[in-house]
C-alpha positions as CSV (number, residue, x, y, z in Angstrom):
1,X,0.0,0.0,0.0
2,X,2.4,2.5,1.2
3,X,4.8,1.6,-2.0
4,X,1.8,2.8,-4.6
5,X,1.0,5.5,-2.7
6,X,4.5,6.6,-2.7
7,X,5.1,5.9,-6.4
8,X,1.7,7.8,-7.3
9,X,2.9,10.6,-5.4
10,X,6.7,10.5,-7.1
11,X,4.8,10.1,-10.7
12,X,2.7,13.4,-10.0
13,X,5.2,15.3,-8.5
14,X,7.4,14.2,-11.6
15,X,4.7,15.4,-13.5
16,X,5.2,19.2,-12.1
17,X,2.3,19.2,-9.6
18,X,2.6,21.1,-6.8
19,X,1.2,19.9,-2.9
20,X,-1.8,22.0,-3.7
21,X,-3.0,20.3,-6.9
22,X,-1.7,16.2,-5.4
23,X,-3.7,17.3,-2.8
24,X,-6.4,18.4,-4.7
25,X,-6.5,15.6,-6.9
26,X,-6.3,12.5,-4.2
27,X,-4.8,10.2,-6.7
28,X,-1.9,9.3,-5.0
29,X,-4.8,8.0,-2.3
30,X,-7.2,6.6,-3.9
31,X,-8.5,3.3,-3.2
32,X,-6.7,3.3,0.4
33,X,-7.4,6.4,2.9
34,X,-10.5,9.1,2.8
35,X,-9.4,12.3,2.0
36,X,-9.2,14.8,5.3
37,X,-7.1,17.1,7.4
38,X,-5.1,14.3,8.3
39,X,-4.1,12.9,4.7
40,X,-3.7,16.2,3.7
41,X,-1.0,17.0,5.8
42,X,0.6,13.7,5.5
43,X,1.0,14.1,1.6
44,X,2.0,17.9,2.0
45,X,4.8,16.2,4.0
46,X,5.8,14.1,1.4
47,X,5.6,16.6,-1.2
48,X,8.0,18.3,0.2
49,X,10.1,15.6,1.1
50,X,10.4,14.3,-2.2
51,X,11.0,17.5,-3.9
């Protein structure tokens, strides 16, 4: 789970989307986790880390 979250989130943040629009879009989610406050600061933080 973690590992295709984290490769959805590499492949839109490769794709020159910022936090606000990964957030926005819940991809790198979907299928695993509701989105709320608490998934949108968890992929915030890994936005930033993997920039």
């Amino acid at each position: 789970m973690l590992v295709d979250i984290r490769g959805r989130l590499q492949q839109e943040i490769s794709q020159g989307q910022s936090a606000d629009e990964v957030v926005q879009s819940n991809t790198a989610v979907e299928g695993y986790a509701q989105s709320n406050a608490n998934t949108e600061r968890s992929l915030r933080a890994a936005c930033e880390g993997y920039r």
